[in-house]
Every structure is written in structure tokens, then in C-alpha cells.
C-alpha positions in Angstrom: 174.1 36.8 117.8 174.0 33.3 116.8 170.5 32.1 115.9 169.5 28.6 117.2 169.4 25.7 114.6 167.4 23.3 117.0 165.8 23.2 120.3 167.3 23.6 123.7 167.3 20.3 125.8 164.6 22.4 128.3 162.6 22.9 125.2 162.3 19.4 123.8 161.3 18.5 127.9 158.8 20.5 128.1 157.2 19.8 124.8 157.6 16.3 125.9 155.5 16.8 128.6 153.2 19.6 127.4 150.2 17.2 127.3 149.9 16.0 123.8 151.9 12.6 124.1 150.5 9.5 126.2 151.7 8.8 130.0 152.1 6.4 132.4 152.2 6.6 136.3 154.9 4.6 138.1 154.9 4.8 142.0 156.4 2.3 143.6 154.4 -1.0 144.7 151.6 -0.1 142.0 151.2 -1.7 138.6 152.0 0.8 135.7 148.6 2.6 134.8 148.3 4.7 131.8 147.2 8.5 132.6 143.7 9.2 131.2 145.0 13.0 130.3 147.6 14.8 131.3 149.0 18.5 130.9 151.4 21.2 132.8 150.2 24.1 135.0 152.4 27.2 134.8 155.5 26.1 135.6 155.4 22.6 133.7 154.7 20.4 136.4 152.2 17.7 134.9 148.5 17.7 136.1 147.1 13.9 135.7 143.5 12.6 135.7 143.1 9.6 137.0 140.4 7.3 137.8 139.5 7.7 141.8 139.5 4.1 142.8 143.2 3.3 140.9 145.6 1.9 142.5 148.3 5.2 142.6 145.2 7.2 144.6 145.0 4.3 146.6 148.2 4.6 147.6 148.3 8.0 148.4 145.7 7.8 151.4 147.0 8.3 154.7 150.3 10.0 152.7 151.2 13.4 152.0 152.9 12.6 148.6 155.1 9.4 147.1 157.7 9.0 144.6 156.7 8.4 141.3 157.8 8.5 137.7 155.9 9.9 134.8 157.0 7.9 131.5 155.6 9.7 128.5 156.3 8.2 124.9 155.8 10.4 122.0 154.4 8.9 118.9 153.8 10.6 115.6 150.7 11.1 114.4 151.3 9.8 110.8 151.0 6.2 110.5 154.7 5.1 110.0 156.6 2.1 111.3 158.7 2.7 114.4 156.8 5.9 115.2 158.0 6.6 118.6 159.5 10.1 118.3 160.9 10.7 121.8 160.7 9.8 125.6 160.4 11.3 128.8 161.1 9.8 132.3 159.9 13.0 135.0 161.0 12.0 138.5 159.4 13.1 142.0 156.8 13.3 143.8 153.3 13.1 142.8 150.1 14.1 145.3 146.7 14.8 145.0 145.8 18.3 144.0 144.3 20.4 146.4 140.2 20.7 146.3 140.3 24.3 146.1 142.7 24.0 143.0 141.2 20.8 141.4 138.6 23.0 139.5 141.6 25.0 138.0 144.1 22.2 137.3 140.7 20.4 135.5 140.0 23.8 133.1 144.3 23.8 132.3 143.1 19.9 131.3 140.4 20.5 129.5 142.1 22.6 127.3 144.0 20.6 125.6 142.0 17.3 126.2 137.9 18.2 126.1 136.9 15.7 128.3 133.4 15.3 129.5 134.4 14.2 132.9 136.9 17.4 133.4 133.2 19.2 133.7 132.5 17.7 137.3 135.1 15.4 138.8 132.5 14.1 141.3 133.6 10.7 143.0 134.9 8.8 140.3 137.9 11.0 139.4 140.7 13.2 140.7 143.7 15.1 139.2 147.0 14.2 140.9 150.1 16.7 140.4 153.7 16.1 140.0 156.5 17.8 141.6 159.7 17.6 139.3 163.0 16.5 140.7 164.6 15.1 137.6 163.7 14.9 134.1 165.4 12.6 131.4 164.4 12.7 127.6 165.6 10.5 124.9 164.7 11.7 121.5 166.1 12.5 117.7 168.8 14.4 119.3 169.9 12.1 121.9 170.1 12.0 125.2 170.0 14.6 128.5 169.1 14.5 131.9 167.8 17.8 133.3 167.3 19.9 136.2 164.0 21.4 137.8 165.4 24.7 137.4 166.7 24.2 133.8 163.1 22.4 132.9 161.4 25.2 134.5 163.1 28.1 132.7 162.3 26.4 128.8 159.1 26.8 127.2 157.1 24.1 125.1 157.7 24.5 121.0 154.9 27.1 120.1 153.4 24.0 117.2 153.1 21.5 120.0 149.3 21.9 120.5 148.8 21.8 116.6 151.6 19.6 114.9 149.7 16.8 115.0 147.2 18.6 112.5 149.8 19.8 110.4 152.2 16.8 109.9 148.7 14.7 109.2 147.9 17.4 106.3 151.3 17.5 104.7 151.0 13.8 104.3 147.8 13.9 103.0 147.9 16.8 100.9 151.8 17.3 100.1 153.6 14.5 99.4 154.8 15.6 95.9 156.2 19.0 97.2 157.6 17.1 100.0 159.4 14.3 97.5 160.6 17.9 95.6 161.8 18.8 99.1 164.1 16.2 99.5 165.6 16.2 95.9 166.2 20.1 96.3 168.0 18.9 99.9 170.8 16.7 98.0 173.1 19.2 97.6 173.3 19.4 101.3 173.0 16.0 102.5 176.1 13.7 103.3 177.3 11.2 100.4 175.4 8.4 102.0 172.2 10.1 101.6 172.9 11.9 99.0 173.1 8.5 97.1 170.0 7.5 98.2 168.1 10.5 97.5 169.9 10.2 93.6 168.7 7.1 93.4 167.3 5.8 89.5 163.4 5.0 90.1 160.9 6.4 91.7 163.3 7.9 94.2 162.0 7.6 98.1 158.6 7.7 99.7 159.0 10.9 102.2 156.6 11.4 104.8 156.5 14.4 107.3 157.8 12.8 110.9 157.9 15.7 113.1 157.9 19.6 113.1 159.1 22.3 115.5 159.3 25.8 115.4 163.4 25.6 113.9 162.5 22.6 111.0 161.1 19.4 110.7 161.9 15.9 110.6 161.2 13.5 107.5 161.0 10.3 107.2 162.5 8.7 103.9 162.0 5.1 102.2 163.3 3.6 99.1 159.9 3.1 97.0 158.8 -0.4 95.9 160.0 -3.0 95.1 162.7 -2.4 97.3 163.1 -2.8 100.8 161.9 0.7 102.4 165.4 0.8 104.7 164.1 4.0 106.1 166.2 6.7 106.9 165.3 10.1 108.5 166.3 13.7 107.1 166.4 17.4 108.9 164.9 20.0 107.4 166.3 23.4 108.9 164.1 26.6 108.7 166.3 29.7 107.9 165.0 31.3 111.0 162.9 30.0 113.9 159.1 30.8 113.0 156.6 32.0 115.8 153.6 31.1 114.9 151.3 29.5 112.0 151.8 32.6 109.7 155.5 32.7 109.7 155.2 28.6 109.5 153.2 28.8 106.5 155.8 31.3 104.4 158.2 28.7 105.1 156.6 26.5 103.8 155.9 28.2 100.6 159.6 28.7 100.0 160.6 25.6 100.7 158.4 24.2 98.1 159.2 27.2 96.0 162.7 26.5 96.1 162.5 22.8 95.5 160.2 22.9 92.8 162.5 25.9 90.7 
């Protein structure tokens, strides 16, 4: 069996839309409004609290649903130029949620946004839910436009919830084992990079970009005085890790390695 390198198209959509990165409602006729918080019930359709008296809610009285667009733009956590990691544009048709579900669709909220409001909706807000017809996603790896039933079938990247906490300490904490990283990765890099990366100086500035459960992305600049001319470099885990144990001895042989 061939192990997987990187993740599926389904995968990188629903991590897209797990929650984590910042939406915006388009229905038609209604100015763009950002989405206060968002996440997915169980099959990855996005819950969405929004104020009561906006303009979307407004349009959605006296109808059952209307067509809408949920644009979601991922940005990484670390502060880097151009930090917009990926996009999302989730077609369909987005309606109020059901009173007798808003109190569970406001705890699957809550989760991963602790808002004060999500304790008791009252007047001033509601949850609005989306019903997937068409996903497209625009990201590291490129393009792809999915199906509901392809979407439906992936599961988030298990680090979603948490990568933001990681990439922030391996920037903090690591950026010599990372700079180590990246020497140790010449040997597998193409010539243009691997020119860069040999470099006489300082070599590059490498900061942590992304991270998923088959690598991570780095992002790579000459060090001053010279222009940074960014470039970004894949980092590919020998086997796709599970969870923060198996992430961890990755890491420690990555840095191992590249520090031999």
C-alpha cells in the first residue's frame, strides 16, 4: 500500500472550513458581512453566528433558505508577509437553524470559539447553517473544485484545532533547529533552492508556515541585507502522524537528523 505524501483535496476542504479560519457570508442583494464564528456539525456543513438584526437574517424572513457563498481565507498565525495560506468558496444554501437545534449547533460553536454570547443566544443573535452544493479551495497545492459527497466523506487534519499553537511556538522557540532543518533538506531540494539554501552568510531566515498531519510548510528568506525574496519549502514527515505524540517524535528526528 502506498502511503499518502499529502492531503486529499476533501481533506484540505474540510480543514478549510473546520472553524479555525475567518468567513464571510455572501447572499445575493446583501453587502458581504464577516461571520462572527463559524464551525461544522457532523457532516461539515458550517454553523454561523451571526448578529440577529444583519442584513443576511434579514433576508431570510418570509424564506425557507437562499443561496449563499461562504468565503473563508486562511491566514497563518505567524506574522509573515503574504500570509494567506489557502481559500475556500462553499456554495448553497444557507437558513436559519432550527430552534430545537440552535442550542446544539451553539455548544459545536462554542467549542472551538468560547464565546460568551453562545451561552444564551437571546434576541440579538442566531446561528444560520449551510447546505453544501459545491466547494472550491485554492491553496499551496493548487486548485480543486469538489463535490458534497467527496467533501462529506474527508475528514479535517487532526492538528487543525491546535496548529496555530504549535507553528506560533516553533517560531518562538525553534528557529535555530528549524534554520538546521533546512540546511539538512539541501540534499533534496531542486538546484534552484538548493543554491539558495547554500548560500555564503547567514543563510535564510526560516519560519514555520503551516503544518498538517503528512509535513509542514516553511517559509524561507534570504537574511539581511538582502532582499528577503521569499520562497516556501515542504517538509515531508516519513509517515502521516496521528496525534501530538507521534507529532512530537517527528519532530525530535527531524531536528536530530539535521543537527548530526
Amino acid at each position: 500500500m502506498t502511503t499518502l505524501r499529502r492531503p486529499t483535496a476533501g481533506e484540505r476542504a474540510r480543514t478549510l472550513a473546520y472553524g479555525v479560519a475567518d468567513g464571510v457570508l455572501a447572499v445575493p442583494g446583501v453587502p458581504y458581512a464577516p461571520v462572527s464564528a463559524h464551525a461544522t456539525d457532523e457532516d461539515g456543513r458550517p454553523l454561523l453566528l451571526v448578529p440577529a438584526e444583519s442584513a443576511a437574517v434579514a433576508a431570510l424572513r418570509g424564506e425557507s433558505d437562499l443561496p449563499a457563498t461562504l468565503r473563508i481565507s486562511d491566514v497563518a498565525p505567524v506574522a509573515l508577509p503574504d500570509r494567506v495560506r489557502g481559500r475556500a468558496w462553499m456554495h448553497g444554501w444557507v437558513a436559519e437553524v432550527a430552534a430545537e437545534r440552535r442550542g446544539e449547533a451553539a455548544l459545536r460553536i462554542s467549542r472551538l470559539h468560547p464565546r460568551p454570547e453562545l451561552l444564551d443566544l437571546g434576541d440579538a443573535w442566531t446561528i444560520l447553517v449551510l447546505e453544501v452544493a459545491e466547494i472550491e479551495i485554492e491553496d499551496a497545492w493548487g486548485c480543486a473544485t469538489l463535490e458534497p459527497e467527496e467533501y462529506q466523506a474527508a475528514v479535517p487534519d487532526p492538528f487543525v484545532a491546535i496548529e496555530a499553537g504549535m507553528l506560533t511556538h516553533l517560531d518562538t522557540c525553534h528557529r535555530g533547529e528549524l534554520a538546521q532543518l533546512l540546511k539538512g533538506l539541501r540534499a533534496v531540494a531542486d538546484e534552484a533552492t538548493r543554491e539558495r539554501i547554500g548560500r555564503p552568510g547567514a543563510g535564510p531566515v526560516v519560519r514555520p508556515l503551516a503544518l498538517d498531519r503528512y509535513g509542514m510548510w516553511l517559509r524561507c528568506s534570504d537574511a539581511p541585507p538582502a532582499e528577503p525574496d521569499p520562497f516556501d519549502l515542504r517538509v515531508v514527515f516519513s509517515e502521516p502522524v496521528r496525534d501530538i505524540h507521534g507529532l512530537r517524535c517527528v519532530y525530535r528526528r527531524l531536528f536530530a537528523t539535521a543537527t548530526s
